[in-house]
Backbone as JSON, one array per atom type, in Angstrom:
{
  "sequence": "XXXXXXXXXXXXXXXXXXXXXXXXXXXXXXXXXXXXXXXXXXXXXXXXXXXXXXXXXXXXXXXXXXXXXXXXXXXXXXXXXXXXXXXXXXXXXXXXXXXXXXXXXXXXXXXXXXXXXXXXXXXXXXXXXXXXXXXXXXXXXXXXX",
  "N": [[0.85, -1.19, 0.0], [0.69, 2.11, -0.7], [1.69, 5.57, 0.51], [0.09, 7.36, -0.91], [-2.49, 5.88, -1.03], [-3.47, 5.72, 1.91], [-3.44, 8.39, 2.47], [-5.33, 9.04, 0.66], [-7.46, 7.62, 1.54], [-7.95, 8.47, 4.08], [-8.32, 11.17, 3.43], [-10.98, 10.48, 2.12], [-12.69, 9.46, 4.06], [-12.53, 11.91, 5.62], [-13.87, 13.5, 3.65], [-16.18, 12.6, 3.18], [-17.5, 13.15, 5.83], [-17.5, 15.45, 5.94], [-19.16, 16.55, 3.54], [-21.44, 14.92, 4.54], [-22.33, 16.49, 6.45], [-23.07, 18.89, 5.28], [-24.6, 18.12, 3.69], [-26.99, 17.39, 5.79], [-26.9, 20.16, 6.57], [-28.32, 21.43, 4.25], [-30.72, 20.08, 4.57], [-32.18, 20.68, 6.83], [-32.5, 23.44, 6.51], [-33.83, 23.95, 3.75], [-35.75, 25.73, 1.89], [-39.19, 26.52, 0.8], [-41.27, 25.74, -2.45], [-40.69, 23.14, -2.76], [-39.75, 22.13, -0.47], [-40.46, 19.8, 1.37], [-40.25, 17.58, -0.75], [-37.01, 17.37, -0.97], [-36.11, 17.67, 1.43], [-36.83, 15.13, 2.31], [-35.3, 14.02, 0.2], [-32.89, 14.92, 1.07], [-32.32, 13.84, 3.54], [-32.5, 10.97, 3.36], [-30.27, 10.98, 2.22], [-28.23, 11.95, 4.46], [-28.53, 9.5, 5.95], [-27.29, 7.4, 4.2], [-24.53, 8.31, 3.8], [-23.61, 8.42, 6.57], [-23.53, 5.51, 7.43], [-22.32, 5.09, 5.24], [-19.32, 6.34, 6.35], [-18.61, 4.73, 8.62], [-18.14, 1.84, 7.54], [-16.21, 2.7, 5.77], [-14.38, 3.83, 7.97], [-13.82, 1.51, 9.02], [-13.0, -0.2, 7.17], [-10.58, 1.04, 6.57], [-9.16, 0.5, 8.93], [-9.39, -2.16, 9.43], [-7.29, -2.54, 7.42], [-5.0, -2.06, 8.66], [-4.46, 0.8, 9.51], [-4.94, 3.5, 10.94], [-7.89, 5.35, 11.66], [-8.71, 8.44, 10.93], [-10.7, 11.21, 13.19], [-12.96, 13.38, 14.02], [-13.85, 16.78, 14.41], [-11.87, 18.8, 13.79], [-10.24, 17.89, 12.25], [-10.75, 16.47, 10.62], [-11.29, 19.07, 9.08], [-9.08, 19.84, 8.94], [-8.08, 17.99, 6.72], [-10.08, 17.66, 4.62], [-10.73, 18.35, 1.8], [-12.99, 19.74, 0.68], [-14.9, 22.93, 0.75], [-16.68, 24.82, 3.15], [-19.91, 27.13, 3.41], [-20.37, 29.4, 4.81], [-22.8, 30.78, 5.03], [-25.83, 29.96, 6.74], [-28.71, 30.62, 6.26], [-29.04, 30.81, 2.99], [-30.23, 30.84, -0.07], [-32.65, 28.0, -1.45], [-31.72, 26.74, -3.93], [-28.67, 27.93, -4.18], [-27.94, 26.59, -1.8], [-27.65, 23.69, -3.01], [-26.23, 23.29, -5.15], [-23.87, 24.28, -4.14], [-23.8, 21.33, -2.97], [-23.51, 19.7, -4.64], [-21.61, 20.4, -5.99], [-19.72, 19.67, -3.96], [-20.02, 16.83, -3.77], [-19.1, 16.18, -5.95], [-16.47, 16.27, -6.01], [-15.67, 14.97, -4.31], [-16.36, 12.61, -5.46], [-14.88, 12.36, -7.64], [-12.25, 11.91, -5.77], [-12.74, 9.59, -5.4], [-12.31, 8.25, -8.01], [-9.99, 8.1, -8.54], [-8.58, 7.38, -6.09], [-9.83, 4.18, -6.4], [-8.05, 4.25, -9.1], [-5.57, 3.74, -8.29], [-5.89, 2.24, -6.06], [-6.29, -0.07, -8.03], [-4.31, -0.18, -9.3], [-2.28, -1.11, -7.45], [-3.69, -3.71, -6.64], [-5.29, -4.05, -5.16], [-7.9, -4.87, -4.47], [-9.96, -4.98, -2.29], [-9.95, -2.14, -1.38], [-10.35, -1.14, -3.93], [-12.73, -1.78, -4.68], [-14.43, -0.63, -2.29], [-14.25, 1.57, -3.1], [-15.6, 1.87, -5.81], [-18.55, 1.32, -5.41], [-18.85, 3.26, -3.43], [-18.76, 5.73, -5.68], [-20.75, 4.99, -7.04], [-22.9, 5.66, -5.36], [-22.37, 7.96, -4.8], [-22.63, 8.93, -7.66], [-25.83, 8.33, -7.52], [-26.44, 10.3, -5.76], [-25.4, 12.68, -6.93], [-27.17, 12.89, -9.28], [-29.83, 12.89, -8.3], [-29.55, 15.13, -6.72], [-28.96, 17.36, -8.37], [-31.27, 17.04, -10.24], [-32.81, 18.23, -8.66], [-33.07, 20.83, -9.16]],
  "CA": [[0.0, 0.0, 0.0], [1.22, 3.5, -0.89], [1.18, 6.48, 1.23], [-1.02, 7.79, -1.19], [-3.55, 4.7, -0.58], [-3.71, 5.92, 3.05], [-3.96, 9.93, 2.21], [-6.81, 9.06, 0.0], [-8.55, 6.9, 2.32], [-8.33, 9.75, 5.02], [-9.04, 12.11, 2.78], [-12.4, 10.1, 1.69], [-13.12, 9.76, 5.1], [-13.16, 13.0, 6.05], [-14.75, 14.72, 2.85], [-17.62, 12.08, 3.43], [-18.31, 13.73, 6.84], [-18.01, 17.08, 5.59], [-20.92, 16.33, 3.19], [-22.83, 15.13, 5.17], [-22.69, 17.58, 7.3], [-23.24, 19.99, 4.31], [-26.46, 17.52, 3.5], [-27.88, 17.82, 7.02], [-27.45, 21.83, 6.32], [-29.56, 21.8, 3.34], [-32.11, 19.2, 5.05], [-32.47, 21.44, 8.16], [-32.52, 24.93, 5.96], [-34.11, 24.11, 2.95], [-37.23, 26.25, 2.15], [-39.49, 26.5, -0.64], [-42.75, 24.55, -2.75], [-39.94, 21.67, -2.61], [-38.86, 21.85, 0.8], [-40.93, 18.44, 1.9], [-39.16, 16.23, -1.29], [-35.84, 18.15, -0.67], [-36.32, 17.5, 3.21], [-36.7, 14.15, 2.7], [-34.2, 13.71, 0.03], [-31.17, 14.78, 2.22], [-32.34, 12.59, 5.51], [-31.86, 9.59, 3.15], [-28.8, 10.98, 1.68], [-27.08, 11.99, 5.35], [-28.14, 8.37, 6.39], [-26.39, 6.24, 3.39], [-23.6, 8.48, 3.99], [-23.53, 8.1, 7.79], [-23.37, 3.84, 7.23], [-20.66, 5.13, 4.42], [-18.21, 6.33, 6.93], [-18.42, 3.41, 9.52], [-17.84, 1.27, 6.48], [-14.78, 3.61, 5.22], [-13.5, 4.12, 8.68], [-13.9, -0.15, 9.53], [-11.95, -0.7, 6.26], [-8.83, 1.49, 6.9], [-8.75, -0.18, 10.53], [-9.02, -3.67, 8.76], [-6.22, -2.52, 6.95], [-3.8, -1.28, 9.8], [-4.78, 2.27, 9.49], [-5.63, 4.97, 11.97], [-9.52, 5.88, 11.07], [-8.8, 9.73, 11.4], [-11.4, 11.34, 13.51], [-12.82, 14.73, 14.98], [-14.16, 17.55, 13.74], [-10.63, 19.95, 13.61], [-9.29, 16.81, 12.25], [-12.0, 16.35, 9.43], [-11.66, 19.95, 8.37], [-7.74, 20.25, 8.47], [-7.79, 16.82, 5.5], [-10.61, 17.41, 3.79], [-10.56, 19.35, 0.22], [-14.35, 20.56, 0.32], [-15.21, 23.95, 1.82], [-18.04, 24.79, 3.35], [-20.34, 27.54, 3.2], [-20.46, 30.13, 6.14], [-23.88, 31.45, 6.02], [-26.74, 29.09, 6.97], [-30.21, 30.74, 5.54], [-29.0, 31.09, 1.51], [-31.07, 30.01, -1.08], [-32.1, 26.62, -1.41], [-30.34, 26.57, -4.88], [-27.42, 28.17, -4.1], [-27.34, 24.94, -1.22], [-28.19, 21.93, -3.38], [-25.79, 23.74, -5.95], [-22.62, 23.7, -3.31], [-23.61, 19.79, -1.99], [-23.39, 18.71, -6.09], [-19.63, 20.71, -5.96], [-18.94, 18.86, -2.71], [-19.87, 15.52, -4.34], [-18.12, 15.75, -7.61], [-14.91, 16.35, -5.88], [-15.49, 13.38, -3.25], [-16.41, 11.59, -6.56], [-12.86, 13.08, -8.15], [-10.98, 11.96, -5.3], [-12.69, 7.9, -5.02], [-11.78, 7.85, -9.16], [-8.3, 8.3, -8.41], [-8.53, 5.74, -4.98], [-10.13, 3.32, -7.83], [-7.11, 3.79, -10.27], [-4.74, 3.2, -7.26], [-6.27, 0.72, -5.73], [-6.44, -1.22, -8.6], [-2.56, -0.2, -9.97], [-1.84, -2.08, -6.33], [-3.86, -5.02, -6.89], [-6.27, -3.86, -3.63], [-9.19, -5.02, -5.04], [-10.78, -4.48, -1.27], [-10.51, -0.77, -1.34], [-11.02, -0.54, -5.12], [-14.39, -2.32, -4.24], [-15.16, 0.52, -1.93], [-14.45, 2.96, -4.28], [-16.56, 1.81, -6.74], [-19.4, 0.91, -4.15], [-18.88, 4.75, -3.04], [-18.66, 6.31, -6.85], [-22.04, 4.48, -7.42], [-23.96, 6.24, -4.29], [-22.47, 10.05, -5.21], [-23.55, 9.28, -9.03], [-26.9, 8.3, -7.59], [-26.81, 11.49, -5.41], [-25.23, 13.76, -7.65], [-28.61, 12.4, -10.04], [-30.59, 13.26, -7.46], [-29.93, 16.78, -6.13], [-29.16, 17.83, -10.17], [-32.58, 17.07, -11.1], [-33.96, 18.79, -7.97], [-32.58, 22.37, -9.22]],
  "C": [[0.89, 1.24, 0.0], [0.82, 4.17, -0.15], [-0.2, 7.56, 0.53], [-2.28, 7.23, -0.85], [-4.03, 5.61, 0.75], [-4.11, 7.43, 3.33], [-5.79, 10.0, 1.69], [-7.96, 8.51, 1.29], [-9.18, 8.17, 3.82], [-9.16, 11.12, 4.79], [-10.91, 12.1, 2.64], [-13.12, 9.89, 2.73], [-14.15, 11.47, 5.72], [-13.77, 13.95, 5.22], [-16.14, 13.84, 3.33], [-18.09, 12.58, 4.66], [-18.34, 15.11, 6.88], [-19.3, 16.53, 4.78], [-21.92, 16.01, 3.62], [-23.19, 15.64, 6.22], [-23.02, 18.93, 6.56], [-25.15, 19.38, 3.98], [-27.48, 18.11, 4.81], [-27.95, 19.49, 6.73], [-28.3, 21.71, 5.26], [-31.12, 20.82, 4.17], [-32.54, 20.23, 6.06], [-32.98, 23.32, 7.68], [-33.41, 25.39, 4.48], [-35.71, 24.51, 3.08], [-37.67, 26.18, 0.78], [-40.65, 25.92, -0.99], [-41.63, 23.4, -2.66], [-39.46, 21.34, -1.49], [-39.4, 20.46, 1.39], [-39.71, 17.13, 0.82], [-37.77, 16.54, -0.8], [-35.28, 17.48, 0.72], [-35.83, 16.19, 2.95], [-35.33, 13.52, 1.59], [-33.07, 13.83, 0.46], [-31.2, 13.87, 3.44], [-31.86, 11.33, 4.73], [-30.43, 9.6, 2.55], [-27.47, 11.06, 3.22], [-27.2, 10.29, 5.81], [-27.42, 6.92, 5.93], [-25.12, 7.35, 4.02], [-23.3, 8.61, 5.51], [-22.87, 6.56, 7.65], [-22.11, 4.23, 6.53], [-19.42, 5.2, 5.18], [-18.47, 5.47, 8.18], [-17.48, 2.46, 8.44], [-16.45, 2.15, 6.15], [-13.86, 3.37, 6.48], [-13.27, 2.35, 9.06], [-12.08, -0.44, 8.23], [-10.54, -0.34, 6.6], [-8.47, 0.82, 8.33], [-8.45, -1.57, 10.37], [-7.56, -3.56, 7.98], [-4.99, -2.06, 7.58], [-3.63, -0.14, 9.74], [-4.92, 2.63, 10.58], [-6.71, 5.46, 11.03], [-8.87, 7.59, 11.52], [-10.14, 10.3, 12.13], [-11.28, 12.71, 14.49], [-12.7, 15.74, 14.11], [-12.97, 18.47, 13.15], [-10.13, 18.84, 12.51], [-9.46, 16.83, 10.51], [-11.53, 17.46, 8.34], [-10.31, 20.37, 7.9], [-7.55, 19.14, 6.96], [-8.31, 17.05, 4.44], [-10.57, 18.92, 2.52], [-12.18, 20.05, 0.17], [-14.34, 21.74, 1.43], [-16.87, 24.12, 2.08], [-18.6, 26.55, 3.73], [-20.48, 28.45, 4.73], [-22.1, 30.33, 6.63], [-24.91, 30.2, 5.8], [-28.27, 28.9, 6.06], [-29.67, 31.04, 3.92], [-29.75, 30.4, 1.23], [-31.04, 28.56, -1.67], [-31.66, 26.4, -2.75], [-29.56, 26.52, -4.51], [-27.19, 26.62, -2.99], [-27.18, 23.97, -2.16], [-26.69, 22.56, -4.31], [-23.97, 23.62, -5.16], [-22.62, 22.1, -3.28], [-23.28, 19.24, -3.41], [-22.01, 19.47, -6.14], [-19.22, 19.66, -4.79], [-19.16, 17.4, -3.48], [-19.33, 14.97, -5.32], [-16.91, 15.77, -6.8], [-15.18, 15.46, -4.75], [-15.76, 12.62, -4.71], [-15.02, 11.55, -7.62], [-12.29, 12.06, -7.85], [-11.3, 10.07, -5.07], [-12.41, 7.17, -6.89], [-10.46, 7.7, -8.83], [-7.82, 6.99, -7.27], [-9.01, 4.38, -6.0], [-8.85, 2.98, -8.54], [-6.22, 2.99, -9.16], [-4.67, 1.92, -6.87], [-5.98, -0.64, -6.51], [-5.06, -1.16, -9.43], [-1.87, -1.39, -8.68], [-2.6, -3.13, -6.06], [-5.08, -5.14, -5.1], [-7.53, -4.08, -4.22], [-10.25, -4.72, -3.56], [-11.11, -2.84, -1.52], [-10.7, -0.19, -2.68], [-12.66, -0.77, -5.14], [-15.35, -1.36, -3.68], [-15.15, 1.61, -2.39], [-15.15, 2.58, -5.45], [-17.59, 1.9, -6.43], [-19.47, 2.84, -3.83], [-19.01, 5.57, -4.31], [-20.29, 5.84, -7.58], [-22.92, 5.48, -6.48], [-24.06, 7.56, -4.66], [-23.16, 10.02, -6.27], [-24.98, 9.08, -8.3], [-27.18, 10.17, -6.51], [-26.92, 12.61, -5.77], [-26.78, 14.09, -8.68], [-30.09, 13.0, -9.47], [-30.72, 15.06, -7.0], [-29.79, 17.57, -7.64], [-30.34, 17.89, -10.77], [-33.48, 17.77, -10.11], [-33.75, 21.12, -8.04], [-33.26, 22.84, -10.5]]
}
């Protein structure tokens, strides 16, 4: 395993709990005639990606990792930024969480090539497995704009 292997995996860690801590902000803020589908489409999106990082953080521990953990921790690794003010428009939200998911979807193409240049078919597995859920999310909040 490469030190990259182990960057990425931290990395994918902690962008997956930035998003969905970016999801829960649009679920909790979103207003509008769509705010009920909206509503309910982020509760099922923070709770696949909740299960996601157990699953993410299990794997790197199966693999003799350190699971990184903790909010300072999260925000010093991860590549997505997040949005200061709370009440913006529920566009402008859904419109950030589909930037935050292309670039967690970026960074599990690249864990993918890796993975599978090092013959890790485990964590290429979960990067495929994870590159399947964002396309269905990205699918999802794209068609709700």
């Amino acid at each position: 395993m490469t030190a990259s292997t182990k960057e990425l995996l931290e990395r994918l860690l902690a962008n997956t709990y930035v998003v969905l801590m970016l999801t829960q902000k649009v679920h909790w803020h979103v207003q509008g005639s769509q705010f009920y589908a909206i509503h309910l489409m982020t509760e099922a999106q923070y709770n696949e990606m909740e299960k996601a990082i157990d699953v993410i953080a299990e794997h790197m521990r199966a693999m003799q990792l350190d699971a990184p953990s903790g909010m300072q921790t999260y925000a010093s690794i991860s590549s997505i930024t997040e949005e200061k003010e709370t009440m913006i428009s529920t566009e402008t939200m859904l419109a950030h969480l589909i930037d935050a998911h292309a670039i967690l979807k970026k960074d599990l193409l690249t864990l993918r090539e890796v993975s599978s240049n090092e013959g890790d078919v485990a964590t290429e597995d979960l990067a495929i497995d994870r590159i399947r859920e964002h396309d269905k999310h990205l699918w999802m909040l794209k068609s709700s704009i």
